[in-house]
N, C-alpha and C positions, 0 to 999 in steps of 0.2 A: 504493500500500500504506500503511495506516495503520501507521509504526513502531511508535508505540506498545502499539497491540494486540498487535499480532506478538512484541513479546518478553512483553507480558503475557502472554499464552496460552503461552508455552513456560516462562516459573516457574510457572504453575499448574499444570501437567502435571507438570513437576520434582518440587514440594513436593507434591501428590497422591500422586506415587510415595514419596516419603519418608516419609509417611505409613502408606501402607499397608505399606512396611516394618515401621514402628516399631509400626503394632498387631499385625500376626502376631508380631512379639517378646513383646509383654505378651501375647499369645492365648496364647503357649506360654511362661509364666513359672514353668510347674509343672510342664512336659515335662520326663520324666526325661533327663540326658543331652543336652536341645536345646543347639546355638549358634547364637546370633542373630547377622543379618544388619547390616549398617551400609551406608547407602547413601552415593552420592559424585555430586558434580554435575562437569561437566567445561563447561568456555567453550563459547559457541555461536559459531558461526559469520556476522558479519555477512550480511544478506539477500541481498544479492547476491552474494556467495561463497558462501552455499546453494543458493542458484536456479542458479547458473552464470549470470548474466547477464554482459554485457563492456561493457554503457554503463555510465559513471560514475553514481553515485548520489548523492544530497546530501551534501554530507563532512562537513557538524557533527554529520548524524544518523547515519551511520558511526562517527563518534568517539564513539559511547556504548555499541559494541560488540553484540553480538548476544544478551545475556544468557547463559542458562545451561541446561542440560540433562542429562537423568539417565543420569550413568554407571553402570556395573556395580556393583550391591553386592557387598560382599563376607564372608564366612563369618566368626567371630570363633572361635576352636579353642581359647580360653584351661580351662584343667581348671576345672569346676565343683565346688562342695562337697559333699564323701561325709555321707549320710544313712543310718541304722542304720535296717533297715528286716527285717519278721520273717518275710521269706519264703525258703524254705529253700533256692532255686535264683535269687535274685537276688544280683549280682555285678555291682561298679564295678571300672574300669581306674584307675590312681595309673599317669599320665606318658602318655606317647605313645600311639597307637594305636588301632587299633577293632577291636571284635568284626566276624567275619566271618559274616555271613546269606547262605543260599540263596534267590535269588530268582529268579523265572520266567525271569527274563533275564540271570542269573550274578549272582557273587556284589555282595553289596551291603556298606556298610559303618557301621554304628552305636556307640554309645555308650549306647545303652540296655540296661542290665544284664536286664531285669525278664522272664527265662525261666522257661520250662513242661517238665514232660514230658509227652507228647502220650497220647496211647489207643494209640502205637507204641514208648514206651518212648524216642521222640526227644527232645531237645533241644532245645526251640523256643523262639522268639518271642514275644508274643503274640499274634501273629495266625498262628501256626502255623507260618512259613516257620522250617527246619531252622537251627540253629548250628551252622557248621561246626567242625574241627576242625585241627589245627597241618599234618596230611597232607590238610586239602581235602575229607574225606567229614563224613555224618551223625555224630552224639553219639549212641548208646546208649546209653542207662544200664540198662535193666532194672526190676530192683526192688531196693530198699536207700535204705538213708540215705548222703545223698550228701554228701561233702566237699570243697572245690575249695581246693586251694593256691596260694601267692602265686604261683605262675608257669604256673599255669592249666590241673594236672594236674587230671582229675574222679577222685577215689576214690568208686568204691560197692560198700557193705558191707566196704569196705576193701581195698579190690584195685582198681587203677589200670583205667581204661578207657578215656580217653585226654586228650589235652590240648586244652584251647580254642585257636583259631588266630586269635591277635592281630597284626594288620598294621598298619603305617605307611604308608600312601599318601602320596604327594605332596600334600599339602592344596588347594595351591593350582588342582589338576586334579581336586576333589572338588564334584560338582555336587549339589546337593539335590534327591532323587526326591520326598519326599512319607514319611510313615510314621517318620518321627524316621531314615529311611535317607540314605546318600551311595552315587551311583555315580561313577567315575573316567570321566575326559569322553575322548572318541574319540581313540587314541594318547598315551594318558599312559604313563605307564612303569609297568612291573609295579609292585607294590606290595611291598614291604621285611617281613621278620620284626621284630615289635615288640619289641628287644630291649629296653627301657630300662624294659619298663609290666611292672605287678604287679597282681592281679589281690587285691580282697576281697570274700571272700562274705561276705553279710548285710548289703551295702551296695549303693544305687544313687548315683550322680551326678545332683547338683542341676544345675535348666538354666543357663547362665551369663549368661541375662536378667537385670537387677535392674531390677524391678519398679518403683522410686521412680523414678529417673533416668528409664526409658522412659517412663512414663505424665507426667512433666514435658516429657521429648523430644514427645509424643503432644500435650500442650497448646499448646504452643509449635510446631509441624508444623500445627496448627489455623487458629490464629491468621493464620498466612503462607498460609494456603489463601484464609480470608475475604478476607485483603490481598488476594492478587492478583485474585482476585474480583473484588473492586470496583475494582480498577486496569480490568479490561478492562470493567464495566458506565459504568464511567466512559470510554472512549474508546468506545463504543457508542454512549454520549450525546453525548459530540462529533459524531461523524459525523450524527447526526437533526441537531443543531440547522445543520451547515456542509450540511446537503443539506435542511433546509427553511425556514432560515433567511437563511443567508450567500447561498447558491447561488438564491434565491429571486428571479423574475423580477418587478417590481413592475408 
């Protein structure tokens, strides 16, 4: 086994993953409500403790360790900045919590303010799916001018119709579906009444990307890609020159 390849080729896998973190964060630096990702490497495991092999192996090339590899990223849930924004059904959380979406496959959980009333008088999403409510059904509102208070009663035409249903999940059992959603991953514990969040209409939450840093993160994630690149084109070239070279029968 060429060591050296071997752990080349496992940072370039690493910092590729890292990568592609870091541009889905600036891909969504203007997603209402996003939080980006932070990725983590973890130690690898020398080659013959991966392989399971039980003959010894060189020991000086052992003592330079098995390089590194990509652990679990993880979610950053830090509040984003309220933006005053002139639509009459959009609504940011101040503190804990997510709004609660009906999704095909129960409920989901977001941070994106930015609802509709549908052709049914519901409460929706932007792509339609229902916002629940504090008792777990649809939002009705009807017809009227609609008012939502800090603690997420909807008035319309002035007469209460019900309360948005703001939950605190366990974050750390929040997986990312896709559509600015979270679902709670297989046996997480119910999810908690959002007692500590307040709710403003005519505002959404900015994503918690910041733009400078990641597209810097993004250059610098580049750079380490072309290294390791050339680390393994370079042990490629070794191996041509020791097998038509070195190894060469005169």
């Amino acid at each position: 086994m060429n060591y050296g390849l071997w752990m080349s080729a496992a940072g370039l896998a690493t910092e590729v993953h890292r990568q592609d973190t870091i541009a889905n964060n600036v891909a969504n630096a203007n997603t209402v409500g996003f939080k980006p990702e932070v990725s983590f490497t973890k130690e690898r495991p020398i080659a013959r403790e991966e392989l399971g092999a039980t003959t010894p192996a060189q020991f000086m090339l052992e003592r330079l360790g098995g390089g590194v590899l990509a652990a679990d990223t993880r979610t950053v849930f830090d509040q984003g900045n309220l933006q005053a924004e002139q639509g009459p059904l959009d609504v940011a959380i101040v503190g804990e919590g997510f709004f609660v979406i009906q999704d095909t496959d129960g409920e989901r959980y977001t941070r994106d303010g930015r609802f509709n009333r549908d052709d049914r008088g519901r409460l929706v999403d932007l792509d339609g799916r229902p916002v629940l409510s504090d008792r777990g059904r649809e939002i009705r509102l009807g017809e009227g001018a609609v008012a939502i208070q800090e603690d997420g009663s909807i008035m319309v035409a002035g007469a209460a119709v019900a309360r948005l249903g703001l939950k605190a999940p366990d974050t750390a059992a929040l997986l990312k579906q896709g559509d600015n959603l979270f679902k709670l991953a297989d046996g997480a514990a119910a999810p908690k009444i959002a007692t500590d969040a307040t709710v403003k209409q005519h505002y959404l939450e900015s994503s918690g990307v910041d733009p400078i840093s990641s597209l810097a993160d993004l250059v610098e994630s580049g750079r380490s890609v072309q290294a390791a690149a050339r680390f393994i084109e370079f042990h490629d070239r070794m191996m041509e020159l020791a097998v038509n070279r070195i190894a060469a029968v005169g």
